[in-house]
C-alpha positions, 0 to 999 in steps of 0.5 A: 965425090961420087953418089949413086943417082937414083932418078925417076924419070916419070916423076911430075908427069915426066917433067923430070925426063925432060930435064935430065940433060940439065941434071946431068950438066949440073952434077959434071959443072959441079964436079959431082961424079954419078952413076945413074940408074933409072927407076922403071917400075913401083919399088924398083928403087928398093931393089937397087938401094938394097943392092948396091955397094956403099964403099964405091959411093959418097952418097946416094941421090932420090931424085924424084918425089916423096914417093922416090925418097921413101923407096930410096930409104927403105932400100938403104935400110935393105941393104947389109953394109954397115958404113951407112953414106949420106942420102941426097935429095934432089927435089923435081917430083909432084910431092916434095914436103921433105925438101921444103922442111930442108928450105930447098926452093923446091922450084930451084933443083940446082939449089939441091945439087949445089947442097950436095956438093958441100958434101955436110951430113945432118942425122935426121930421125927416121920413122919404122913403122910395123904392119902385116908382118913386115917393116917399112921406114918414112922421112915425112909422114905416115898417115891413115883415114882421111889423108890415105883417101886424099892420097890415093885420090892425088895419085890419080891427078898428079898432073896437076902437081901440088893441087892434087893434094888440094883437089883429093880433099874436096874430092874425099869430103863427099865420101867423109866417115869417121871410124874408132881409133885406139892409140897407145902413145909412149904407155898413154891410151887415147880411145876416139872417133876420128877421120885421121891419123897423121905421124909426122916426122916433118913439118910439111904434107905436101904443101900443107903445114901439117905438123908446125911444131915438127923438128926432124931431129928431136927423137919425137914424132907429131901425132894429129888427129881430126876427130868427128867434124861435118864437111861444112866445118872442115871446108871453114877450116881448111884453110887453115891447114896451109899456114898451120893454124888448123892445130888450134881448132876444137876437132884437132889434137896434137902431140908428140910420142916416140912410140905409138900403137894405133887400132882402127875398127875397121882396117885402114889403109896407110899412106907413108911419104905419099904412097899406099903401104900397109894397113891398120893395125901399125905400130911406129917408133921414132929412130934418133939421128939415124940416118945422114942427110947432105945439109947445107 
């Protein structure tokens, strides 16, 4: 077996440099060939997806974070060879919320290598989403409002690992406005005030559970919306974020759709698997079983 080890060494606040050697122990004990390559600036890893030759690989490994997973699938989708091979993921960033919908123990990278070594596809749905011109694709989320502004606050506080995410929402709460959203969801219009939009295709944002009801291979995205609250009300009910229980709240409505269209009056930027692409307005589907994912 042969994959293409796609590695951001400066992910979790280069944690991932330091145990590379381990890595690379791991992969050869496990009889995993690899060819390395390191990503070393913002969409790096797109370019080398989207360039390479499938036929020479089994699959193709991100490991990093989140934001490592999205740049990896967006230059899968790049690149013109047909035999699509299997993604891997090797969890060893900051964010890590596709893997924990996997039950990888994000804490036991070597949990992720042994799974790719079964060598077992799973054909999970992706996100395509639509903005400014150009389409970009996600495993996790897509999120715009308040979750973009807890995001872009998290990316300066990574050190902090998965807090940042906890710290960014308390950050942001100072800064908390609701603005007009319009959503077309499979032909249904829903017009709101609202502090976010969050698209999921999994259950888990970061560390919170998100979207409870989320399966990652229904054909079906979990939209959640937060509709006007004052901060007081949402530090009552943040913790409730953790555990799921926040989509039983009076503020808080959730529903599936495989198509969806969301307006805002003002622009909003966007935040898919972590990052910060693209602005309102965006349009998204839900692709069935599109792409193989190493499964145990």
């Amino acid at each position: 077996m042969k994959v293409l080890l796609i590695y951001n060494a400066h992910a979790a606040h280069k944690r991932a440099k330091k145990i590379l050697p381990e890595v690379e122990a791991c992969f050869i004990d496990k009889g995993i060939k690899f060819d390395l390559q390191f990503t070393d600036y913002p969409e790096h890893a797109v370019d080398i997806v989207g360039k390479a030759d499938f036929s020479q690989y089994e699959g193709v490994i991100a490991a990093g974070g989140d934001g490592t997973l999205f740049e990896v699938i967006n230059g899968y989708y790049k690149n013109p060879d047909t035999g699509k091979i299997p993604l891997g993921v090797l969890p060893i960033g900051t964010g890590n919320a596709f893997a924990r919908d996997f039950e990888l123990d994000v804490s036991r990278w070597e949990n992720a290598i042994e799974i790719i070594q079964l060598g077992k596809p799973r054909y999970v749905d992706v996100g395509k989403y639509h903005t400014r011109g150009q389409d970009y694709y996600f495993l996790n989320i897509l999120g715009l409002g308040f979750v973009a502004d807890v995001g872009k606050t998290a990316h300066k506080l990574k050190i902090f690992g998965n807090v940042s995410y906890t710290l960014g929402v308390f950050y942001q709460m100072a800064f908390l406005n609701a603005y007009q959203v319009k959503i077309e969801a499979d032909g249904k219009t829903l017009e709101r005030e609202n502090i976010f939009v969050e698209i999921s295709n999994t259950r888990y944002t970061s560390n919170f559970l998100m979207a409870p009801d989320a399966e990652i291979d229904d054909g079906l995205l979990d939209v959640t919306l937060l509709g006007k609250a004052t901060r007081r009300r949402l530090i009552q009910c943040f913790p409730k974020i953790f555990t799921g229980e926040h989509i039983h709240l009076d503020e808080v409505e959730q529903f599936k759709a495989k198509k969806i269209s969301v307006e805002t009056d003002i622009p909003k930027v966007l935040t898919p698997d972590g990052e910060l692409v693209g602005i309102t307005p965006v349009q998204v589907e839900c692709l069935h079983q599109a792409v193989p994912v190493f499964w145990k």
